[in-house]
NUKOLTI-553747 format. One record per residue (C-alpha): residue number from 0; residue in three letters; x, y, z. Coordinates in nm, 3 decimals, padded with zeros to 5 digits. Example, Ala and Ser with C-alpha at 12.3 -4.5 7.8 and 13.67 -1.06 7.14 Angstrom:
! NUKOLTI-553747
<0; "ALA"; <01.230; -00.450; 00.780>>
<1; "SER"; <01.367; -00.106; 00.714>>
END
This chain:
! NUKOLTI-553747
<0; "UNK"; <04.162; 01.549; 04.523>>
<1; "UNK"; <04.516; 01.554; 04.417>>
<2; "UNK"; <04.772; 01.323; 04.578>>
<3; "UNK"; <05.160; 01.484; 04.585>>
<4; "UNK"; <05.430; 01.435; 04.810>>
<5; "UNK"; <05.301; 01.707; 05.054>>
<6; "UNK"; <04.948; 01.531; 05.033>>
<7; "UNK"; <04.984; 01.128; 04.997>>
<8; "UNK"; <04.688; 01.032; 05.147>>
<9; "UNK"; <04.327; 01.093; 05.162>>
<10; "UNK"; <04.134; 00.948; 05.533>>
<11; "UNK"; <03.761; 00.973; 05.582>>
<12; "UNK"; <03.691; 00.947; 05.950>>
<13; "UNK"; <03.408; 00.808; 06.153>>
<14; "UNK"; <03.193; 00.653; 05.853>>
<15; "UNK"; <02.858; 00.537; 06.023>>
<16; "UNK"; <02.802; 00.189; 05.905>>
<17; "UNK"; <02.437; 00.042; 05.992>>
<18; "UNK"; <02.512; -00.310; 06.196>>
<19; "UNK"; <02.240; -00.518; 06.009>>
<20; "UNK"; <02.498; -00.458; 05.706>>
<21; "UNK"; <02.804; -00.638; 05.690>>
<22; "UNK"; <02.883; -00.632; 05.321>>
<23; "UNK"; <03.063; -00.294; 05.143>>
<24; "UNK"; <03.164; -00.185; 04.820>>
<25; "UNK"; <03.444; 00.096; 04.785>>
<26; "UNK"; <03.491; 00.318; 04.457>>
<27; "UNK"; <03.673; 00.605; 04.331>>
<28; "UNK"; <03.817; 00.726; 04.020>>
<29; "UNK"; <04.177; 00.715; 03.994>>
<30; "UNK"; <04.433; 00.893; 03.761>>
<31; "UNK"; <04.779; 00.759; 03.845>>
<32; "UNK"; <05.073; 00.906; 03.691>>
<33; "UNK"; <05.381; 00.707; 03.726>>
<34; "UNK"; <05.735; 00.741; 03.567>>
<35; "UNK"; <05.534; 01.001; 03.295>>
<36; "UNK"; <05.293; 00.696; 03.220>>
<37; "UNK"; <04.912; 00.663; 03.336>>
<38; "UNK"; <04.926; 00.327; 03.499>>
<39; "UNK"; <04.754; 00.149; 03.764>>
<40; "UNK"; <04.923; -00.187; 03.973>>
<41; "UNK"; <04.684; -00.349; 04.266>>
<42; "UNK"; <04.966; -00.339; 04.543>>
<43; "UNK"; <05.207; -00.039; 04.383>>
<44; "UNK"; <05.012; 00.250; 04.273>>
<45; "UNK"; <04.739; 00.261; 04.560>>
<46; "UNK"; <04.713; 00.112; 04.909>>
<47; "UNK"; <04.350; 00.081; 05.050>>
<48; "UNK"; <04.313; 00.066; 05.440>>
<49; "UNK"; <04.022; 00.044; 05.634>>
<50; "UNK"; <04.010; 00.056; 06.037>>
<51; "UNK"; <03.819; -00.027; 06.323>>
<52; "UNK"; <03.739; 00.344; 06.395>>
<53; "UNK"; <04.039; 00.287; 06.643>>
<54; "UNK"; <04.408; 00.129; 06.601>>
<55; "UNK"; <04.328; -00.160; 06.387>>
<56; "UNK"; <04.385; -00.144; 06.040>>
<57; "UNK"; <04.339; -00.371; 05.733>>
<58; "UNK"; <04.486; -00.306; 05.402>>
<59; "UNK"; <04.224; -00.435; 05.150>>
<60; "UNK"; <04.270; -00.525; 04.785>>
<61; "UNK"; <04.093; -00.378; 04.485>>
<62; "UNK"; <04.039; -00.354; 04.088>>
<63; "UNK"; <04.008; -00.117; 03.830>>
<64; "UNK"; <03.892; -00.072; 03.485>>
<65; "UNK"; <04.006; 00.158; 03.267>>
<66; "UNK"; <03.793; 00.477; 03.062>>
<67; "UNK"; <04.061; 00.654; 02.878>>
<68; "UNK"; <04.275; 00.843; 03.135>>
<69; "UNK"; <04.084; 00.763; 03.470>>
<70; "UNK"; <04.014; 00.403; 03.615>>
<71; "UNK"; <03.771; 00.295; 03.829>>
<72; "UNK"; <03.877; 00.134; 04.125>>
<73; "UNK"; <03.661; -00.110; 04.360>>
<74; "UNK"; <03.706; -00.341; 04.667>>
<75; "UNK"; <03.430; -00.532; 04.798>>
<76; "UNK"; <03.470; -00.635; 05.169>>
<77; "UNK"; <03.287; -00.732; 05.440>>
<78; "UNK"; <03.284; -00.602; 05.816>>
<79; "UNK"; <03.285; -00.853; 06.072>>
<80; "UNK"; <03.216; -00.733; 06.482>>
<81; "UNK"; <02.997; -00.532; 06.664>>
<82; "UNK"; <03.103; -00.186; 06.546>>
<83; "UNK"; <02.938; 00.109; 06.367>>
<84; "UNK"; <03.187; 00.295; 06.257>>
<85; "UNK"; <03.493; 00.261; 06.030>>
<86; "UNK"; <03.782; 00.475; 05.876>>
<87; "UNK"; <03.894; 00.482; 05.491>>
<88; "UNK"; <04.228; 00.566; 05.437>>
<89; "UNK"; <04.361; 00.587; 05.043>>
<90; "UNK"; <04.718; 00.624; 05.029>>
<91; "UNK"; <04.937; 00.692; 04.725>>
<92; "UNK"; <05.239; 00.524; 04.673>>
<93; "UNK"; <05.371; 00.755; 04.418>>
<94; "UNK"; <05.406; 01.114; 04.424>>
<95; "UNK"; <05.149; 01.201; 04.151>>
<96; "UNK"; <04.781; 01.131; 04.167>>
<97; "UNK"; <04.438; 01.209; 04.155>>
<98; "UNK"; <04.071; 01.084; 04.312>>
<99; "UNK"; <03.714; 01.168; 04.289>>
<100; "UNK"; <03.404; 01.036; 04.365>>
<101; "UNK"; <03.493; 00.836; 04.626>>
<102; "UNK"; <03.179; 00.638; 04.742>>
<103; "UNK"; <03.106; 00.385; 05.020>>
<104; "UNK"; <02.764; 00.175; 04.960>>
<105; "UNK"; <02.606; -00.179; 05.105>>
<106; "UNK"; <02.652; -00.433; 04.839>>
<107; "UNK"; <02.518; -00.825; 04.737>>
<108; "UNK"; <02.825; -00.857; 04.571>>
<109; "UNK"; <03.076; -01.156; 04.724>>
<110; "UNK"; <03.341; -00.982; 04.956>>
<111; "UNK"; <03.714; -01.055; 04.847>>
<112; "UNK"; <03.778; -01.010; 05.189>>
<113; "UNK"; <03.632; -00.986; 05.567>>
<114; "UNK"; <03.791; -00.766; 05.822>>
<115; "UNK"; <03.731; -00.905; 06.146>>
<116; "UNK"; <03.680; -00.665; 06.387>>
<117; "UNK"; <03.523; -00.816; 06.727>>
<118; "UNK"; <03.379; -00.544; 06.979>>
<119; "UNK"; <03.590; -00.254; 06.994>>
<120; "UNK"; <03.848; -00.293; 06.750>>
<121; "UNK"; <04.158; -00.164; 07.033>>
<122; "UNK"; <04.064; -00.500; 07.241>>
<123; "UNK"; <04.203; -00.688; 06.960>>
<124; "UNK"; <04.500; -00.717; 07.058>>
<125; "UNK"; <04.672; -00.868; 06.738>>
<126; "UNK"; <05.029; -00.685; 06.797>>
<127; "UNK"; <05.225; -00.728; 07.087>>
<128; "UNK"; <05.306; -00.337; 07.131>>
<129; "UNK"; <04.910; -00.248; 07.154>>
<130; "UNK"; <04.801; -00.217; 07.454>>
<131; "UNK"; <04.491; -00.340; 07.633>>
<132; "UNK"; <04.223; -00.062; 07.728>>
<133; "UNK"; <04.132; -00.122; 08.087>>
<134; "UNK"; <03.950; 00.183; 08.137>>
<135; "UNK"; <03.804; 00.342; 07.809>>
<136; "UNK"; <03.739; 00.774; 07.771>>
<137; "UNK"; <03.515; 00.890; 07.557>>
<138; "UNK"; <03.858; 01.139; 07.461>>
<139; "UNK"; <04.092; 00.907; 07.367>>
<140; "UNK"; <04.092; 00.817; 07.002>>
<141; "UNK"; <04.276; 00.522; 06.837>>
<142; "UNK"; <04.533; 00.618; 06.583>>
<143; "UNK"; <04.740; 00.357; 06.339>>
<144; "UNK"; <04.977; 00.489; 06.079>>
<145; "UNK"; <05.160; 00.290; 05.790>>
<146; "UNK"; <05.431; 00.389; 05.566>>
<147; "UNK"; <05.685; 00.234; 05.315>>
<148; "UNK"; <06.051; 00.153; 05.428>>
<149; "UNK"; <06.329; 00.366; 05.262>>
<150; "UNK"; <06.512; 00.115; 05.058>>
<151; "UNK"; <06.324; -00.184; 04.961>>
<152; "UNK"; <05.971; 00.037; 04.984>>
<153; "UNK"; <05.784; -00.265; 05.216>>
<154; "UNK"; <05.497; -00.169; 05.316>>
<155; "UNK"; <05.478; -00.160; 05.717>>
<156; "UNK"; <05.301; -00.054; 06.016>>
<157; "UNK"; <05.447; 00.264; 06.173>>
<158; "UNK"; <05.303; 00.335; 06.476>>
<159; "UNK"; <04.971; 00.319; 06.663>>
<160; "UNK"; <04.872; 00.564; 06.920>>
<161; "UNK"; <04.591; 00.642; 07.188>>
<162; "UNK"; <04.539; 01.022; 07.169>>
<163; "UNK"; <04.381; 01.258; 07.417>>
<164; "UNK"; <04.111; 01.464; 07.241>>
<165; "UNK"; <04.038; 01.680; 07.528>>
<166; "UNK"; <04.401; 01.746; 07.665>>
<167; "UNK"; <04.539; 01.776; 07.319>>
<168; "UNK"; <04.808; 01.539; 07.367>>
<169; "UNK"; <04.912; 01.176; 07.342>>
<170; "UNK"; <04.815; 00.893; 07.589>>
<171; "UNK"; <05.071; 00.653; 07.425>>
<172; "UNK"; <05.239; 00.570; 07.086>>
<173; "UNK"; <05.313; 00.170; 07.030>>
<174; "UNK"; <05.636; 00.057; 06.791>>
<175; "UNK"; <05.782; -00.262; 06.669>>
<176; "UNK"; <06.134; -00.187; 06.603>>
<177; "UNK"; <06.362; -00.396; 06.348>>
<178; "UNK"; <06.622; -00.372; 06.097>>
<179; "UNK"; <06.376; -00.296; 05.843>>
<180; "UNK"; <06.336; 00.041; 06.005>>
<181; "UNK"; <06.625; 00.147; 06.001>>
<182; "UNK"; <06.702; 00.121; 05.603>>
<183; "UNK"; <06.709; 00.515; 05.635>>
<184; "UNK"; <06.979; 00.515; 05.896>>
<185; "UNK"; <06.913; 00.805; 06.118>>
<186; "UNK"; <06.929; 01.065; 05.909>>
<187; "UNK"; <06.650; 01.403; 05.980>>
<188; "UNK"; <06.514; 01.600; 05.724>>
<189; "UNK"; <06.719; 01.915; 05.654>>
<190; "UNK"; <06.417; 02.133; 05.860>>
<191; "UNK"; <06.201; 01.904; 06.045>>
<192; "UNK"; <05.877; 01.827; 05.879>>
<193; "UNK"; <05.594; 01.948; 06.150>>
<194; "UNK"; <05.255; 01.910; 06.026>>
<195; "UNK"; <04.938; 01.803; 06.183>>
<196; "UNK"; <04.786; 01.460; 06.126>>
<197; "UNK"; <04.554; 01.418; 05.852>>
<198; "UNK"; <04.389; 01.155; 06.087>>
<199; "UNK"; <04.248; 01.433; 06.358>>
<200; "UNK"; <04.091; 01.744; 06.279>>
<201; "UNK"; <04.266; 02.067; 06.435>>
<202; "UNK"; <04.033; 02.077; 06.697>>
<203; "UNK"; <04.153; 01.786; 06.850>>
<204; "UNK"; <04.534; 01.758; 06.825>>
<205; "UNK"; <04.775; 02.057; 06.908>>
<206; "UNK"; <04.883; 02.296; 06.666>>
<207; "UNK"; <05.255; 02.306; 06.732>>
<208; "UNK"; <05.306; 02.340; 06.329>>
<209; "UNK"; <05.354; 02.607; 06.078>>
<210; "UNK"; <05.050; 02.736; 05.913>>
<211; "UNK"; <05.229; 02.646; 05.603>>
<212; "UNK"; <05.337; 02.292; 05.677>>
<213; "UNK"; <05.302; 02.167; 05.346>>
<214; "UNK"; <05.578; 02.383; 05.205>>
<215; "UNK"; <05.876; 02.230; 05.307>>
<216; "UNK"; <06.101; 02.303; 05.305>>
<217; "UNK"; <06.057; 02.613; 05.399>>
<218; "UNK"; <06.257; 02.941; 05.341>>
<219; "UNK"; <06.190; 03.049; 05.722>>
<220; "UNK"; <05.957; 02.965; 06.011>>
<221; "UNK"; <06.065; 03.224; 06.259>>
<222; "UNK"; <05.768; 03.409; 06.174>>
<223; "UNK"; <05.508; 03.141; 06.189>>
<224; "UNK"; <05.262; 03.193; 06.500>>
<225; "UNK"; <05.187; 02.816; 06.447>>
<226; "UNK"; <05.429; 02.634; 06.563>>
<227; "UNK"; <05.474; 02.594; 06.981>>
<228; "UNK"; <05.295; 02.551; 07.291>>
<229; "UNK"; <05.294; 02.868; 07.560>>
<230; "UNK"; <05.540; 02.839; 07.851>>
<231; "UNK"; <05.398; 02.796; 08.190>>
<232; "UNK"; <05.468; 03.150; 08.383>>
<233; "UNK"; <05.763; 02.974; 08.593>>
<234; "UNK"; <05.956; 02.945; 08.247>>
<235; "UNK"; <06.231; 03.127; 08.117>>
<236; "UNK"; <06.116; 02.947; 07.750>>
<237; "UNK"; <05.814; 02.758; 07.590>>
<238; "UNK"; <05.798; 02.409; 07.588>>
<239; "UNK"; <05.996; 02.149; 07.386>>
<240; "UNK"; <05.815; 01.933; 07.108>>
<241; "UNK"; <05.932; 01.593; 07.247>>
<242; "UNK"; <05.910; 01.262; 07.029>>
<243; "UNK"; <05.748; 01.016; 07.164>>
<244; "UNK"; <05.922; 00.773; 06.898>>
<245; "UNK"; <06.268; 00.914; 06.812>>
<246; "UNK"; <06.254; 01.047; 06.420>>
<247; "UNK"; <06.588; 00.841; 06.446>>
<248; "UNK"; <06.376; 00.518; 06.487>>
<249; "UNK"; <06.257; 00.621; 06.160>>
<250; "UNK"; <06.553; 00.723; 05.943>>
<251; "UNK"; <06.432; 00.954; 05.608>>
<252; "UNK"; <06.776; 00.843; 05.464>>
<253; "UNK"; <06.811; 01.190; 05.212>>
<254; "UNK"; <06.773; 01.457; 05.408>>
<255; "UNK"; <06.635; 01.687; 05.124>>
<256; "UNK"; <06.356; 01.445; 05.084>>
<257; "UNK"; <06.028; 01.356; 05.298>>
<258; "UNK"; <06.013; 00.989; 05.352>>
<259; "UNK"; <05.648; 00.900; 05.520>>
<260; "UNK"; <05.772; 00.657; 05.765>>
<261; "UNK"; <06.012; 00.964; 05.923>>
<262; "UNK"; <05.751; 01.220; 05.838>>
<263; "UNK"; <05.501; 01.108; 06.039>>
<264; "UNK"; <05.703; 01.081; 06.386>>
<265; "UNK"; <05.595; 01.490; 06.335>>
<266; "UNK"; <05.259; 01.469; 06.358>>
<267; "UNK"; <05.116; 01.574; 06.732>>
<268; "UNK"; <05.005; 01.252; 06.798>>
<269; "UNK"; <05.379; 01.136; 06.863>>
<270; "UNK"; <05.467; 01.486; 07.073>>
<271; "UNK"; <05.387; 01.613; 07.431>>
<272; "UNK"; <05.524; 01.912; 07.579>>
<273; "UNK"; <05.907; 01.836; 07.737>>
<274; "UNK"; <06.092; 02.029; 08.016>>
<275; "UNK"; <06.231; 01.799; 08.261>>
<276; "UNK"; <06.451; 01.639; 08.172>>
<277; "UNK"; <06.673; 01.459; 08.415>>
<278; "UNK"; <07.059; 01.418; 08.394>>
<279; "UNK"; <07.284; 01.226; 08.529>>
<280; "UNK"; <07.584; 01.447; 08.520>>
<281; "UNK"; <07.626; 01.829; 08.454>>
<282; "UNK"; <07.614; 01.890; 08.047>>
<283; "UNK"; <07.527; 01.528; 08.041>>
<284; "UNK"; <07.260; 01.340; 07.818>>
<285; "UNK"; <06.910; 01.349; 07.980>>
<286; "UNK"; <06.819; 01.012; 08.115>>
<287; "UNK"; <06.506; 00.987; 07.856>>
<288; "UNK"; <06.794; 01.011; 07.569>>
<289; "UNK"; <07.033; 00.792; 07.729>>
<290; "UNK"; <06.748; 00.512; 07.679>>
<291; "UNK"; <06.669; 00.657; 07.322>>
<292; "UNK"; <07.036; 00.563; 07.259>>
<293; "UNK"; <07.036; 00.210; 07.379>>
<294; "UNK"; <06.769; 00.144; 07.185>>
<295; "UNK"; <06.934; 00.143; 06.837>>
<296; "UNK"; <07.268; 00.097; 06.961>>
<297; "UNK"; <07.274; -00.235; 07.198>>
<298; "UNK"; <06.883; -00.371; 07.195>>
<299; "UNK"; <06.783; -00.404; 06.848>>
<300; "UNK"; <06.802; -00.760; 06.746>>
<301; "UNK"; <06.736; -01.058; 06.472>>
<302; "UNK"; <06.363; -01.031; 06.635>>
<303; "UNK"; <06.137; -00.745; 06.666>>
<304; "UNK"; <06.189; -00.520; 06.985>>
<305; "UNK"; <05.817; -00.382; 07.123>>
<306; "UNK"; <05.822; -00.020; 07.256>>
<307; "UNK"; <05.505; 00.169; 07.419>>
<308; "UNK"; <05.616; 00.552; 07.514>>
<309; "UNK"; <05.325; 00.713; 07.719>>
<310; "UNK"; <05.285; 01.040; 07.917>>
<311; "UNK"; <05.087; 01.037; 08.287>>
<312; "UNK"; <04.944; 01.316; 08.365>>
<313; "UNK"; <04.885; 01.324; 08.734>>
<314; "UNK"; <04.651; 01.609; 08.784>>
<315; "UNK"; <04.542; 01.908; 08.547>>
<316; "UNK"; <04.674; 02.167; 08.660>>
<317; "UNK"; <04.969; 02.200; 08.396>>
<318; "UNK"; <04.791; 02.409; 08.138>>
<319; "UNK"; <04.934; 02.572; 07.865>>
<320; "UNK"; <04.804; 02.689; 07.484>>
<321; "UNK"; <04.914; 02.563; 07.155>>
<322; "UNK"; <04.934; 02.762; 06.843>>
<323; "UNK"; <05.160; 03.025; 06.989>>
<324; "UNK"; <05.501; 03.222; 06.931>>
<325; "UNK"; <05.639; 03.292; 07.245>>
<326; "UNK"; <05.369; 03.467; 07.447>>
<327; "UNK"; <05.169; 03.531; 07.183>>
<328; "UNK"; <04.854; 03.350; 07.137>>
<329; "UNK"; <04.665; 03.273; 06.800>>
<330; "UNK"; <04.314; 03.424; 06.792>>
<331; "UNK"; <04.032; 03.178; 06.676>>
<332; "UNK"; <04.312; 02.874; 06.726>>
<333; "UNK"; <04.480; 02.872; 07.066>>
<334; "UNK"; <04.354; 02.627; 07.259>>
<335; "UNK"; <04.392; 02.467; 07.594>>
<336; "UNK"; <04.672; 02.213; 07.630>>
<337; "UNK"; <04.738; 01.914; 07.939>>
<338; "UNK"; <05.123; 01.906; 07.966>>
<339; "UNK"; <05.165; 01.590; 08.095>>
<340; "UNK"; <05.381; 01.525; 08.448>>
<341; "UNK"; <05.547; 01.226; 08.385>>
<342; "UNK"; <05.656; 01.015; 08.067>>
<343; "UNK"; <05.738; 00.647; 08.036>>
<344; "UNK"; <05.910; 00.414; 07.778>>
<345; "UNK"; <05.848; 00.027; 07.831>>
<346; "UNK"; <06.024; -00.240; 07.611>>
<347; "UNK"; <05.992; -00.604; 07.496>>
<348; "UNK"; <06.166; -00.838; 07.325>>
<349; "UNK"; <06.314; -01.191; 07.369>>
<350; "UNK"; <06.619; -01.250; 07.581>>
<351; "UNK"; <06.802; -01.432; 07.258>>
<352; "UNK"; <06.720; -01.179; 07.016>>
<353; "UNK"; <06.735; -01.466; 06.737>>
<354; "UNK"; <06.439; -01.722; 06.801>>
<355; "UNK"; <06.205; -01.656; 06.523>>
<356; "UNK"; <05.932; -01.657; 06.718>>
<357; "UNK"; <05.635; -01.468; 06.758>>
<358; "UNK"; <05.597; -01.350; 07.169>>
<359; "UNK"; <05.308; -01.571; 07.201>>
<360; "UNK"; <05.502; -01.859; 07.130>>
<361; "UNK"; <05.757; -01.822; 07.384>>
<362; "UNK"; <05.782; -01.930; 07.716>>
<363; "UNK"; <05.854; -01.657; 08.050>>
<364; "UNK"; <06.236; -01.783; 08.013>>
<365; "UNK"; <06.296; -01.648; 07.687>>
<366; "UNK"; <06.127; -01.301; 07.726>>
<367; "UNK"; <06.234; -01.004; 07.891>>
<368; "UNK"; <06.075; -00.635; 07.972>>
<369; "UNK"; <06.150; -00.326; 08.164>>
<370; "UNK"; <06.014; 00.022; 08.210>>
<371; "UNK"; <06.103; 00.356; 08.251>>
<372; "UNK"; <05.938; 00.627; 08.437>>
<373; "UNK"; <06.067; 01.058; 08.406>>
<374; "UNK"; <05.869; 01.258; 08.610>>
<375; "UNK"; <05.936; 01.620; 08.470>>
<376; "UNK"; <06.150; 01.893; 08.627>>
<377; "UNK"; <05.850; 02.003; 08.904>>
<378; "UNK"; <05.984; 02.347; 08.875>>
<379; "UNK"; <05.982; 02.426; 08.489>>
<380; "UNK"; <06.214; 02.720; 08.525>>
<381; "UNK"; <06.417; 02.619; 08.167>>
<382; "UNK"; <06.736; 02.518; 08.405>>
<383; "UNK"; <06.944; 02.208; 08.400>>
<384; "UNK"; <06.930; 01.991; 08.727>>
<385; "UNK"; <07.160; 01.738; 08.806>>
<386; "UNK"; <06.901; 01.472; 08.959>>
<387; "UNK"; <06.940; 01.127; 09.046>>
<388; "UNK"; <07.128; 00.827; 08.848>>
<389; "UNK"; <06.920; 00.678; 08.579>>
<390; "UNK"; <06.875; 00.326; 08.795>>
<391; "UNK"; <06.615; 00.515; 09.035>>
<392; "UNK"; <06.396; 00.521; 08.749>>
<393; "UNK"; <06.354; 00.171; 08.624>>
<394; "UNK"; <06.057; -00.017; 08.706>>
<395; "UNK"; <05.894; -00.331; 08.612>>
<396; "UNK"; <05.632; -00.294; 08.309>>
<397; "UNK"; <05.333; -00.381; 08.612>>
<398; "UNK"; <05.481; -00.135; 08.819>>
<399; "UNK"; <05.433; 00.114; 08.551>>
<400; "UNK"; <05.083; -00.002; 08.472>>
<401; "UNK"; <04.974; 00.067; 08.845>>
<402; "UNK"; <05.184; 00.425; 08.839>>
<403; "UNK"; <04.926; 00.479; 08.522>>
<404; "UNK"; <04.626; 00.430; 08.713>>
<405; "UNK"; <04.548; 00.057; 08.599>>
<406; "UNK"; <04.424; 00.231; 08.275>>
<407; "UNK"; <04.587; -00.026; 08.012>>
<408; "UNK"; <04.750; -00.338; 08.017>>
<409; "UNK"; <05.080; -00.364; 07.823>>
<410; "UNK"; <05.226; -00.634; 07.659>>
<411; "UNK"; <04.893; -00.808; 07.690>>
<412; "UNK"; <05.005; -01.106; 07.496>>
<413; "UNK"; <05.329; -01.137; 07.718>>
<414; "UNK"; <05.386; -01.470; 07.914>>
<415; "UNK"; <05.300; -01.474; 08.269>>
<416; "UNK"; <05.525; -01.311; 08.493>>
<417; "UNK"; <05.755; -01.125; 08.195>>
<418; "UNK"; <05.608; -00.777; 08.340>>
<419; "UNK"; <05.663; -00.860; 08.680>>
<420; "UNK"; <06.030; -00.846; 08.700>>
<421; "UNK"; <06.330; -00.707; 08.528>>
<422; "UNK"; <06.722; -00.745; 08.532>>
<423; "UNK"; <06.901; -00.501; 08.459>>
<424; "UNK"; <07.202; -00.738; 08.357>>
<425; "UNK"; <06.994; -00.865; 08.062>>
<426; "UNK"; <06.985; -00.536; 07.883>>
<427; "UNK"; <07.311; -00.470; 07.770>>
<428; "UNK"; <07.483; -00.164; 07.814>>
<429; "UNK"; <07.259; -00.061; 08.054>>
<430; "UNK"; <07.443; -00.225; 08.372>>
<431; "UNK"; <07.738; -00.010; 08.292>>
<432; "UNK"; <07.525; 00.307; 08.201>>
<433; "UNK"; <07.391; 00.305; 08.617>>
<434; "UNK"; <07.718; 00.196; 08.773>>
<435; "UNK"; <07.876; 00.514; 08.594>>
<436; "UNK"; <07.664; 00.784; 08.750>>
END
């Protein structure tokens, strides 16, 4: 399999692993063609990840020998945890390589690492964005995606995400956000970059992407039959794809060129279906991008900022199909589609912005949180409605975890009493936002 800027990565899913064997050993060949030389760097030229089957992911280390133009590259680990099932992700860091013969096998050999993975792998609740699963579906599936940073190319975590199999649409997407992230600015790609993600196969996410996603940029999409859901009959026009996580949280820096860490804000996992949206005055912002705003402009700090974006969907009744132009359904690919009826954005971060500390080192004084909840418009007739101001939809994170159904808990590593409460005073900018409407 070739590896190209259209196609960095290659993911095997759902690897059965037998749970009286603990100890693995990788391989592949690998031909690596950087700056017009064949060269291969542990850390540069290949990253390795393996995951929980779920949200957690470990990047592993590996070696490689050398037989004339190909290498052979292993990593011995070992698995520790209940589970029986793993996912292999090999991502290029360049824009040029190749990989075959990628095997998987039980080894004696010594692991040069253990990946500790107790029960299921989303209860390990090792960031303070992921959220703890109270009540488990056999639909959702766990999602983490990594990518490098525009200017000094650092590795990081992206995003994680709990999907919805059977409604073909996200649960929830969990962010850190920092300066690091923003080493793109907020620049877009010159034609946004829709494409599915390489981590679900089309049966289970929504096809609201060209059939030709990985020619971008293209010369025209307007006659793709790939790329939206339907409208409900009550709409004048189809659906919105709405970010979860803004692309501007995620800044490609050149528009002309794909940067990962922007790219995948595209995939379905971070879009649902949008039509409400809320305003506060006539030709106004929509409260959801009023928030989106503060975000970059007044809460980003010295110290990470924690963001978990959901949708709720309160009954199913909101039904709609995905690949389709207009009216005009895709045969063999159309599919039913949940749109979901409300969506929420919760936030974390210390009150300082500046303590160095990780959120489980810090007291209830020195850490704040507050939620967000937009139904959407209940009629879905395309038209702008001048609603109510923005402070009739802030909640407390526990408030928000009750209006979910008790399903997960967020912020699990959060001191006591942090959800409980918020104040609007503490967030800046947005004291002024709901006096003004």
């Amino acid at each position: 399999m070739s590896l190209n800027k259209n196609t960095s990565l290659l993911s095997v899913q759902n690897v059965r692993i037998p749970l009286d064997k603990r100890n693995y050993k990788l391989a592949f060949g690998l031909n690596s063609y950087v700056n017009g030389s064949n060269e291969v760097k542990e850390g540069e030229t290949v990253h390795i990840f393996v995951a929980g089957g779920t949200s957690r992911e470990f990047e592993i280390p590996w070696k490689a020998k050398q037989y004339q133009k190909w290498f052979y590259v292993t990593s011995d680990f070992a698995v520790g945890g209940d589970i029986q099932y793993i996912n292999v992700t090999v991502k290029s860091a360049f824009g040029n390589a190749k990989i075959d013969d990628l095997t998987l096998v039980v080894t004696s050999d010594a692991p040069s690492v253990t990946l500790d993975f107790t029960e299921k792998e989303h209860e390990q609740y090792w960031l303070p964005e992921i959220p703890e699963v109270i009540k488990d579906s056999q639909d959702y599936k766990y999602i983490s995606h990594s990518a490098t940073t525009y200017r000094t190319k650092q590795l990081v975590r992206n995003y994680s995400a709990c999907y919805n199999t059977r409604y073909h649409n996200p649960m929830w997407v969990a962010y850190p956000c920092h300066e690091i992230y923003w080493e793109g600015g907020y620049k877009r790609p010159v034609k946004d970059p829709w494409r599915p993600d390489p981590k679900m196969s089309e049966s289970e996410q929504s096809i609201i992407y060209p059939s030709n996603w990985d020619s971008w940029p293209w010369d025209s999409e307007t006659a793709d039959n790939y790329q939206y859901w339907c409208s409900l009959p009550t709409m004048s026009k189809y659906f919105t794809r709405g970010h979860l996580m803004r692309s501007a949280e995620r800044g490609c820096g050149d528009e002309n060129t794909l940067l990962d860490l922007n790219t995948q804000t595209f995939y379905p996992t971070n879009i649902a279906p949008e039509a409400y949206m809320y305003v506060a005055n006539a030709g106004g912002k929509t409260h959801w991008e009023e928030v989106e705003l503060l975000l970059p402009n007044k809460w980003r700090c010295s110290d990470t900022l924690f963001v978990v974006a959901g949708c709720h969907y309160g009954d199913e009744s909101l039904i709609v199909y995905d690949a389709t132009s207009g009216s005009n359904k895709t045969d063999g690919k159309s599919k039913q589609c949940l749109v979901p009826t409300a969506r929420y954005k919760i936030i974390m971060r210390t009150k300082a912005g500046n303590t160095k500390k990780k959120i489980n080192e810090c007291t209830a004084d020195e850490v704040m949180a507050i939620g967000f909840w937009f139904p959407q418009n209940p009629n879905f007739d395309g038209k702008t409605y001048v609603i109510r101001p923005l402070s009739e939809f802030i909640y407390s994170v526990s408030e928000i975890e009750k209006m979910t159904g008790g399903t997960f808990n967020f912020f699990p590593s959060a001191p006591e009493g942090v959800k409980d409460s918020y104040n609007i005073a503490d967030w800046p900018g947005l004291s002024d936002l709901c006096e003004n409407q």
